[in-house]
N, C-alpha and C positions, 0 to 999 in steps of 0.2 A: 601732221604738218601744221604752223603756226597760221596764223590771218595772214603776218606779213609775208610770208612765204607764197600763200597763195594771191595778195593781191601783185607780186613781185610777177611772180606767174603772169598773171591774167594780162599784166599792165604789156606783156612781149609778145601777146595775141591782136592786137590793137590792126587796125587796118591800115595805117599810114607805117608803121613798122615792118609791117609785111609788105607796101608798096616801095619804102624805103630801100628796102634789102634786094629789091629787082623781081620780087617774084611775081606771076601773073594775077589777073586783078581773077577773084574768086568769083566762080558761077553755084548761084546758089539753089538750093531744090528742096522741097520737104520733106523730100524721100532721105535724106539725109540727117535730117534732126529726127528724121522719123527713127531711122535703125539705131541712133541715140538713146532715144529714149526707150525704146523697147526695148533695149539694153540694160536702162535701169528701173525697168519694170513697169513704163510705162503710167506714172506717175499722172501723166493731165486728164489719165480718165476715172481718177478718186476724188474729181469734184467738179460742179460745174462750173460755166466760167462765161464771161460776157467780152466781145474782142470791141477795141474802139479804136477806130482808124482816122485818117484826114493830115491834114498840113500844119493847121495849127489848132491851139485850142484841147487834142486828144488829150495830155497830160490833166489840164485843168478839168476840163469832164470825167477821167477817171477819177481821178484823188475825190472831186465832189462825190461822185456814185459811192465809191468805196467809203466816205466818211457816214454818207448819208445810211447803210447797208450796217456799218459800225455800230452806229446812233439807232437800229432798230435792235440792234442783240446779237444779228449776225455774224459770226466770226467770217473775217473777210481777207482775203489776200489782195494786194495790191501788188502789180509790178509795171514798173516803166521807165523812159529811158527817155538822153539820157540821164548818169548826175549831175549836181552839182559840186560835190565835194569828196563824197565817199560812196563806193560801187554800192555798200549796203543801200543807199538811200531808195534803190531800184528795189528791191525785195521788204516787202510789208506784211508783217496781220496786225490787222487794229490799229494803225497807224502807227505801229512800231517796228523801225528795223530791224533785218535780222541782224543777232546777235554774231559778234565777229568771230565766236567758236563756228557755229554754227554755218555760216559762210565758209569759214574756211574747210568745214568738214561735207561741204556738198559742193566744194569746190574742186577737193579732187578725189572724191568721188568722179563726179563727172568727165573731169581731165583724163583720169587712169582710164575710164572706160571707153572714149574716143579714143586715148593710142593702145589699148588693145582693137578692139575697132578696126584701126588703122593698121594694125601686124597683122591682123587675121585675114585682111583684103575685104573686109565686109565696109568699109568707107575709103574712098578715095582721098579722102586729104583729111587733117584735124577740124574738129569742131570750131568753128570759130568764136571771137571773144562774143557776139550777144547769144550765138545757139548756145555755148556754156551757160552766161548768164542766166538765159530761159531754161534749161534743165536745171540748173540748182532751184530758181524761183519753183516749178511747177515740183521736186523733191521736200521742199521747204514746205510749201503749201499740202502735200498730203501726209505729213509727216504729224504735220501742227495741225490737221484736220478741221482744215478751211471746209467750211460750209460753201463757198463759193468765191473767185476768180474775177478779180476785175484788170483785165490784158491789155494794156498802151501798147500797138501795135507801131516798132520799130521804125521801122521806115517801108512804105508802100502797103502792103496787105497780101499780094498773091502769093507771093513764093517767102512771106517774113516770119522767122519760128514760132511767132506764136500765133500762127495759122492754123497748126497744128493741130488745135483743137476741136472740139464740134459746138461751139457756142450756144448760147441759150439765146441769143440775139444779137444783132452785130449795131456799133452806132456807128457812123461818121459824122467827120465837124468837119469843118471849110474844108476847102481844098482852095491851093494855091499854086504858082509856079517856085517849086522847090527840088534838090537831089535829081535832075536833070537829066542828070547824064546816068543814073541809074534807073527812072523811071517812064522817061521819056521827054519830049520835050515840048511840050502843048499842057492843057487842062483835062482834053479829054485823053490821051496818054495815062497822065499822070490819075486820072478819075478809073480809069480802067483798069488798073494795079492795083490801087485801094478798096474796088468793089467787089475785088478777089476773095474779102472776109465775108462774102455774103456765102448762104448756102438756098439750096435749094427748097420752097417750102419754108422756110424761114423767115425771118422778121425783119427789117430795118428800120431803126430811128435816125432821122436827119434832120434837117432842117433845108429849105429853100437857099439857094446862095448863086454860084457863078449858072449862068446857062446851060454853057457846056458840061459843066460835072451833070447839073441836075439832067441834061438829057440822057446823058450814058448811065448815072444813077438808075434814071429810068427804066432804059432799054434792057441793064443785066438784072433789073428786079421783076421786069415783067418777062424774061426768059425765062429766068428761076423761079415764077409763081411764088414772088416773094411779098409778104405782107408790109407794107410801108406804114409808119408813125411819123407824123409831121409834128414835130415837138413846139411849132412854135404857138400853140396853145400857153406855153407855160412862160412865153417873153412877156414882160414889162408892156402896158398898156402904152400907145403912142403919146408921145409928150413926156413921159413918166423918164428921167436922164437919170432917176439917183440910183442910188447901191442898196436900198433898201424899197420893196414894194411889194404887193398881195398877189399871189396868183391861185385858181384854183385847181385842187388836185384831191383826188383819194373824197370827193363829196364834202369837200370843205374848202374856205381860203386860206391859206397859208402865209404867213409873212416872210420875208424873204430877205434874209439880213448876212449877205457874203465877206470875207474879212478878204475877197480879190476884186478888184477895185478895178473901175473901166465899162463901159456902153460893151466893149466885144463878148465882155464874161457873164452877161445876159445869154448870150446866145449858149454857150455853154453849159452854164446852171441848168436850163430848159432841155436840153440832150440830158445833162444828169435827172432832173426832175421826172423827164418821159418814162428814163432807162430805170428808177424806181418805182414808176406806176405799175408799168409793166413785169416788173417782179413779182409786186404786191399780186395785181388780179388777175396774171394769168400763169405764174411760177408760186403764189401762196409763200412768197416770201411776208415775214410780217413785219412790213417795211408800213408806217402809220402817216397820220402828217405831221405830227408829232419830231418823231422820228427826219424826217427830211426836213422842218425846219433846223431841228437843233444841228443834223448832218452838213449841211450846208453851214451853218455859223463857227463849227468849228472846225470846217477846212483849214489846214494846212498845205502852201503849196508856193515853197519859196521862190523868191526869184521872178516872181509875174508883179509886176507896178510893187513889189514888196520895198516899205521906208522899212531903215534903220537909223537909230541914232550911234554916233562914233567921234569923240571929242565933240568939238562944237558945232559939226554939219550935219544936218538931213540930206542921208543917203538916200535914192532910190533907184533900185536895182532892176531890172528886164532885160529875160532872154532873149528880147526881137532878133532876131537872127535870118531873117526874110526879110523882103521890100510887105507884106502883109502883115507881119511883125512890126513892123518899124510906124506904118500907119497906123496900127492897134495902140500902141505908145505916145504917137504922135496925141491923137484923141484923149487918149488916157490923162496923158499930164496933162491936159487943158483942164479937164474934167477935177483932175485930184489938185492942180496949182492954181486955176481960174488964171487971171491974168498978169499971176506973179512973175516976175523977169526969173526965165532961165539960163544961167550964168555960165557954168558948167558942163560937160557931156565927156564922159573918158569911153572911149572907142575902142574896140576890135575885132575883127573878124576875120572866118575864117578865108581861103582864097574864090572857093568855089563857091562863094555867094557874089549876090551882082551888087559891088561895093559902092561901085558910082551911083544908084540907086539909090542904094539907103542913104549914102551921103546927105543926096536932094530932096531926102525927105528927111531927114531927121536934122541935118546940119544947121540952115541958116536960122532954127529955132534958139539956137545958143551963141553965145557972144562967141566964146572959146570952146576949142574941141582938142582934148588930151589925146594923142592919139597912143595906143597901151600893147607891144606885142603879147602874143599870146603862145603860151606852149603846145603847138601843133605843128607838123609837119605839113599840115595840109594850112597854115597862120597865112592872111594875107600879107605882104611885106611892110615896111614903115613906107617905102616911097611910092608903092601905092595909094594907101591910104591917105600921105600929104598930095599927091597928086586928087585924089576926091576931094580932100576938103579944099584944096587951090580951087578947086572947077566950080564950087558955091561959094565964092568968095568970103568963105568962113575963117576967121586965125585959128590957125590950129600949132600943136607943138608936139614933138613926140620926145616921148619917153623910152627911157631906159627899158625897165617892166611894168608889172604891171602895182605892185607897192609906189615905186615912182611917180607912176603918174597918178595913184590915189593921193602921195601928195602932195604934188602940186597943185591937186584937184583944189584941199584944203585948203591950201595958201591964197587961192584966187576966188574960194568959194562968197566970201565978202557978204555972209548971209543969205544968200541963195540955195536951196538944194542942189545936190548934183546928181547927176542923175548916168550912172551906168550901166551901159548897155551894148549889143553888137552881137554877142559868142557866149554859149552858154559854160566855154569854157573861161570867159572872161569872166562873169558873172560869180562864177564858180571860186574862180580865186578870191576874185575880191571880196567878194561875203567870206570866208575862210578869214582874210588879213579884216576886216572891217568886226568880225565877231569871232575872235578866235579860239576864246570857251566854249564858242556852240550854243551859249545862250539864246532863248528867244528875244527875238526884237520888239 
């Protein structure tokens, strides 16, 4: 079957399609990706794998780990969620997509083997569209004889398919209030699902952050006799605000020169920097310092404060998609514009973020605010969204879509960057319409 066959496929698996259609919202368990995968051979135990969990931040601390793991020699699998533009961009070795044969040939693979699965009464309902995803990734990765698994844990940790594994170490990054109503609705709720990737006897790198998380971090790491790594050894000396500075690591300093821009993505880089110390001296990975500078420098990992040029504006694009998102940004562009006027802001999100929120933080920063729908079922509406930006006294205007309002963006950008953000499916398009070769920026 062709690529586009199966991403036609995949795209009718989608969780708002299936809410769409009336049917009951899915209760999820690992016992079920489990008889999956031991269906098709049980693929996540032909290599090892590192799971990274949290609110925000987990995508940018994997892709760093995985580059840095690159950069020693390591053949590395990368997977996470979600994309930007194309499902491939979720499945990686060596920072390369898989190829769209290749996708599609473990695409239904896995498809055929859930609805046998499902006729034989050995699974209660189809695979769904990320436990798919996560089986082709973990068939793809022992196929291409990954040396090792770097896991962006979906959403939550306890019951999320790439649990599944036995990890060599688990990280988490912040923890925020986010996905609510699947995770609970507190910090430590939400801390308590996430610390699900921990195992017993095992290892956790974090960092210090909300209270609440660190206490319950706590509490299930000293249940499980779990060994803790406090990463923040490897953050920026106080004072030190740039994107460039020394830390030490592996009995050396290292310099420290990331191409994701921002005071938040310290804290990140340092969960990556930990999670390849920790390779190195106690997995005998031959991860060097060498090695972790240059990994770090050639991060790729679109979409976070990422500028592009496109006719005559500087773009700049972020997923913030949270009210902690939206503060990481807020910071950011001070940090990457100083006290350049931002003119600009094309908006969207989805319904089940807290829109009036991000408004109040992000809104009265911009003269004008685009407002952009977006292709989701789950899309906040336009008169929502004017009704936020009404409540910060910000002019706002909405657009048709999301081309539309790029340009408008243009016509009013008057030398200013613009700066979009909100939905990472927003994001998603507009990098698509703003680069539409795919070139690097």
């Amino acid at each position: 079957m062709s690529y586009a066959a199966a991403i036609e496929q995949l795209n009718t698996m989608t969780p708002e399609l299936y809410q769409k259609a009336g049917q009951p919202r899915r209760k999820f368990s690992l016992d079920e990706i489990g008889v999956l995968l031991a269906e098709l051979g049980n693929p996540q135990h032909k290599f090892p794998a590192v799971l990274i969990a949290g609110t925000n931040g987990k995508g940018s601390t994997a892709a760093t780990l995985a580059s840095i793991l690159s950069a020693a020699g390591v053949r590395t699998g990368l997977f996470t969620s979600p994309h930007l533009e194309r499902a491939n961009e979720r499945i990686r070795i060596d920072r390369m997509e898989i190829p769209d044969h290749d996708f599609a040939r473990h695409f239904f693979h896995a498809h055929d083997a859930g609805q046998q699965l499902v006729l034989a009464g050995r699974l209660p309902q189809l695979p769904s569209y990320f436990e798919i995803l996560t089986a082709q990734a973990f068939l793809y990765f022992a196929e291409t004889g990954a040396q090792i698994a770097v896991l962006e844990v979906g959403m939550g940790g306890r019951l999320d398919a790439t649990n599944v594994v036995d990890p060599l170490f688990s990280v988490v990054t912040d923890i925020s209030l986010d996905h609510m109503e699947w995770l609970g609705p507190t910090i430590s709720a939400i801390t308590s699902e996430k610390a699900g990737i921990l195992r017993r006897n095992g290892t956790l790198i974090t960092l210090p952050q909300h209270p609440e998380a660190n206490q319950v971090l706590g509490e299930v790491a000293t249940e499980l006799n779990v060994r803790g790594i406090n990463a923040a050894r490897y953050m920026p000396g106080l004072g030190d605000g740039s994107d460039a500075y020394t830390v030490d690591a592996l009995g050396t300093q290292i310099e420290i020169d990331s191409p994701l821009k921002g005071a938040h993505q310290h804290r990140n880089l340092a969960l990556a920097i930990a999670a390849a110390v920790e390779l190195a001296e106690r997995h005998r990975f031959p991860v060097t310092p060498a090695a972790i500078a240059d990994g770090i420098r050639l991060t790729r990992w679109p979409g976070r404060l990422e500028r592009v040029s496109s006719g005559a504006v500087d773009w700049i694009l972020d997923v913030a998609h949270n009210p902690a998102g939206a503060w990481a940004l807020r910071a950011g562009l001070r940090t990457l514009l100083g006290e350049k006027s931002l003119g600009v802001l094309v908006f969207g999100c989805l319904r089940d973020k807290p829109v009036a929120e991000m408004a109040q933080i992000l809104f009265p920063l911009f003269e004008q605010v685009i407002l952009a729908p977006i292709h989701s079922s789950r899309a906040a509406g336009i008169d929502e969204l004017v009704a936020a930006a009404r409540s910060t006294g910000t002019k706002a205007r909405a657009a048709g879509s999301v081309s539309e309002a790029l340009n408008i963006a243009e016509e009013l950008a008057a030398g200013s960057p613009v700066v979009v953000s909100g939905s990472v499916y927003l994001v998603g398009e507009a990098r698509s319409l703003l680069l539409p070769a795919r070139q690097e920026p």
